[in-house]
C-alpha positions in Angstrom: 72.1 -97.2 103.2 74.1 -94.4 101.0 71.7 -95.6 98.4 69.0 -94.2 100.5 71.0 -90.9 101.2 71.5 -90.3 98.2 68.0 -90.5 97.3 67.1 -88.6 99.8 69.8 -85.8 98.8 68.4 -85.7 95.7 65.0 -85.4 96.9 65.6 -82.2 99.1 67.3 -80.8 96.1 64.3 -80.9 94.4 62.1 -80.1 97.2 64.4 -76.6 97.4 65.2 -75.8 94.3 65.6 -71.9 94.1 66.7 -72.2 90.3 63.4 -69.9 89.4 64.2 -67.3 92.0 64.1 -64.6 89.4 60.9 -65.0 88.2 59.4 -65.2 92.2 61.1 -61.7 92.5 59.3 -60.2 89.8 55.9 -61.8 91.2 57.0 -60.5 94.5 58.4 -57.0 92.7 55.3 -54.8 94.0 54.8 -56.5 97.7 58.8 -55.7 98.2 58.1 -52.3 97.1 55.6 -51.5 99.0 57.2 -53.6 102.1 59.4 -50.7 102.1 57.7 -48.2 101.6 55.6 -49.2 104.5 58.6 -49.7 106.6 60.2 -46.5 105.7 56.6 -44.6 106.4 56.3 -46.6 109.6 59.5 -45.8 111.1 58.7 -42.0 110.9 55.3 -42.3 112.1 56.4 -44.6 114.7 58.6 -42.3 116.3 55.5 -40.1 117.0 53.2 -42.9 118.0 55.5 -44.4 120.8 56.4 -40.9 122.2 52.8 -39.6 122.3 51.6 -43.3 123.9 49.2 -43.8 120.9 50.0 -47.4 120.5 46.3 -48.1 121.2 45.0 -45.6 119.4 47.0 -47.2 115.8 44.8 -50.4 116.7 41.5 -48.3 117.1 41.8 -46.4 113.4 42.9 -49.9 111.9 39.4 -51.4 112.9 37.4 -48.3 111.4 39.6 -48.4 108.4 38.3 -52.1 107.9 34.7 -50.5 108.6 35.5 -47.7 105.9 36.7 -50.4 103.0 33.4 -52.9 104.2 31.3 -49.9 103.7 32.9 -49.0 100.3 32.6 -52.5 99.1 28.9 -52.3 100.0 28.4 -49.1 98.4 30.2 -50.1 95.3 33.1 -47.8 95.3 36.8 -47.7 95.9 38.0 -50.3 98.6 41.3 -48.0 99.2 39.2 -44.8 99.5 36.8 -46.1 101.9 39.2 -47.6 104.2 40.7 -43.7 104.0 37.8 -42.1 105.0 37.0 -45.0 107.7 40.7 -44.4 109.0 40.5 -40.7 109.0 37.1 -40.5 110.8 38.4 -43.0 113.4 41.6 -40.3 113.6 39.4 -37.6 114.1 36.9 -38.9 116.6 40.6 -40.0 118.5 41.7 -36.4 118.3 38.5 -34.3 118.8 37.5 -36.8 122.1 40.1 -38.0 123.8 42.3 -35.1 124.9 44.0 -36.8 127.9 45.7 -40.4 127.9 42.8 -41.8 129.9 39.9 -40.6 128.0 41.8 -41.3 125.2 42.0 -44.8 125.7 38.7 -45.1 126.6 37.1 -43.7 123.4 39.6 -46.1 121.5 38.1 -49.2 123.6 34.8 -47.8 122.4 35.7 -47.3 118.9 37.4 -50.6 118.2 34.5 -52.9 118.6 32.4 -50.1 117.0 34.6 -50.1 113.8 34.7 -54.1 114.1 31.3 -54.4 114.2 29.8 -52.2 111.0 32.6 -53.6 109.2 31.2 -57.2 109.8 27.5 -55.9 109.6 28.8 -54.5 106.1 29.8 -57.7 104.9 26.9 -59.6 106.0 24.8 -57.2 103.9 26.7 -57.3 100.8 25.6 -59.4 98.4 28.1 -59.6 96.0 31.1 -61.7 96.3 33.8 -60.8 98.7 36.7 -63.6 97.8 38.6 -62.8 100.5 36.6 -60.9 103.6 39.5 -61.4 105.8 41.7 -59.4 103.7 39.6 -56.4 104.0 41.0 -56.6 107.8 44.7 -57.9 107.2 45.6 -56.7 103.8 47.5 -58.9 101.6 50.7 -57.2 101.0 51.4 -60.5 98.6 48.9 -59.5 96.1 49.9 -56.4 95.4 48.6 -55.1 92.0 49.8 -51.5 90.2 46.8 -49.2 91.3 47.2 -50.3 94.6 51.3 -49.8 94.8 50.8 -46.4 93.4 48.2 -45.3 96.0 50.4 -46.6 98.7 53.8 -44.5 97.3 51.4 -41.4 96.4 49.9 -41.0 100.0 53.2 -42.0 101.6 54.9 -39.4 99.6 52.2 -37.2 101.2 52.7 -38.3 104.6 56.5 -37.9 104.5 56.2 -34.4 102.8 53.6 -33.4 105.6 56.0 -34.6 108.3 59.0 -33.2 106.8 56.9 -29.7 107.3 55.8 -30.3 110.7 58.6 -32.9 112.5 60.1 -30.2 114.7 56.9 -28.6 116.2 55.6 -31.7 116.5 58.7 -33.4 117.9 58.3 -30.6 120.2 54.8 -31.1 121.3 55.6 -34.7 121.8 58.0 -34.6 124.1 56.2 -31.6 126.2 52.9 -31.9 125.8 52.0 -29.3 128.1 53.5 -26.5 126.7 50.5 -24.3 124.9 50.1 -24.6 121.0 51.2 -21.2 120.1 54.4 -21.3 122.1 54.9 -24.6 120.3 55.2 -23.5 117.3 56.8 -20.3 118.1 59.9 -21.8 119.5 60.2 -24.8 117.6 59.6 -23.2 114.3 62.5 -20.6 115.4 65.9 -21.7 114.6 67.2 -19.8 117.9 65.4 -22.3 120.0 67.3 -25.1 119.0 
């Protein structure tokens, strides 16, 4: 019997053996990276989303942003860039259609089987080989290669910089929506209204 523990010890050492953790860090180096990048951009664009009730709406510009890179693979361009200009178009359409929360969330119920859809009619008509289809709509933060790190630290940089310029008027605007634009930025760009 402690013949049989033993072996059995010595086979979950082996089973777990984290002697070559260093090495799986630098594999992982990039996809920790941008793990916290991601978090650190999300946190700040977070606080935004759940105070303006947009929750929804991050759902609806993720499905056009799979549309955008299905498109760009089709086309034969940048993957990154189309899933940009997919996510930016979605943002747009969000912004420009769907003033109030209702009509909001009805052009986003709209838009998010739209966006599903070209991205899957995309697919079907490329003819090239997509390895892994399924990451054009879940990413795959594992793989993480240079080009791709630096896009994602480069337009989070942007993002941050942009909110950095615009967090109080638009911390302002989110909390009391119907206070009119100009009086907005009036009183929260002036340092006697805080």
């Amino acid at each position: 019997m402690i013949h049989l523990l033993a072996d059995a010890g010595d086979v979950w050492s082996r089973l777990f053996d984290f002697s070559d953790y260093g090495a799986l860090v630098a594999l992982l180096r990039n996809s920790i990276i941008a793990g916290a990048v991601l978090g650190v951009v999300g946190g700040l664009i977070g606080v935004f989303v759940m105070t303006r009730d947009l929750a929804f709406a991050v759902h609806g510009v993720s499905e056009l942003s799979f549309a955008g890179a299905a498109a760009a693979l089709l086309l034969g361009v940048n993957v990154v860039g189309g899933s940009l200009v997919g996510s930016l178009i979605a943002a747009i359409a969000i912004g420009v259609l769907g003033t109030r929360a209702k009509d909001r969330n009805s052009i986003i119920a709209v838009i998010m089987p739209f966006g599903l859809g070209l991205g899957i009619l995309f697919l079907a008509l490329y003819d090239g080989r997509a390895s892994n289809k399924f990451g054009l709509l879940t990413g795959q933060i594992v793989s993480v290669d240079n080009p791709q790190l630096g896009y994602l630290v480069a337009i989070s940089a942007v993002v941050i910089v942009g909110l950095a310029v615009v967090w109080r008027p638009l911390m302002f605007a989110s909390v009391d929506p119907t206070w009119p634009p100009h009086a907005v930025c009036r009183c929260a760009c002036s340092p006697s209204c805080s």
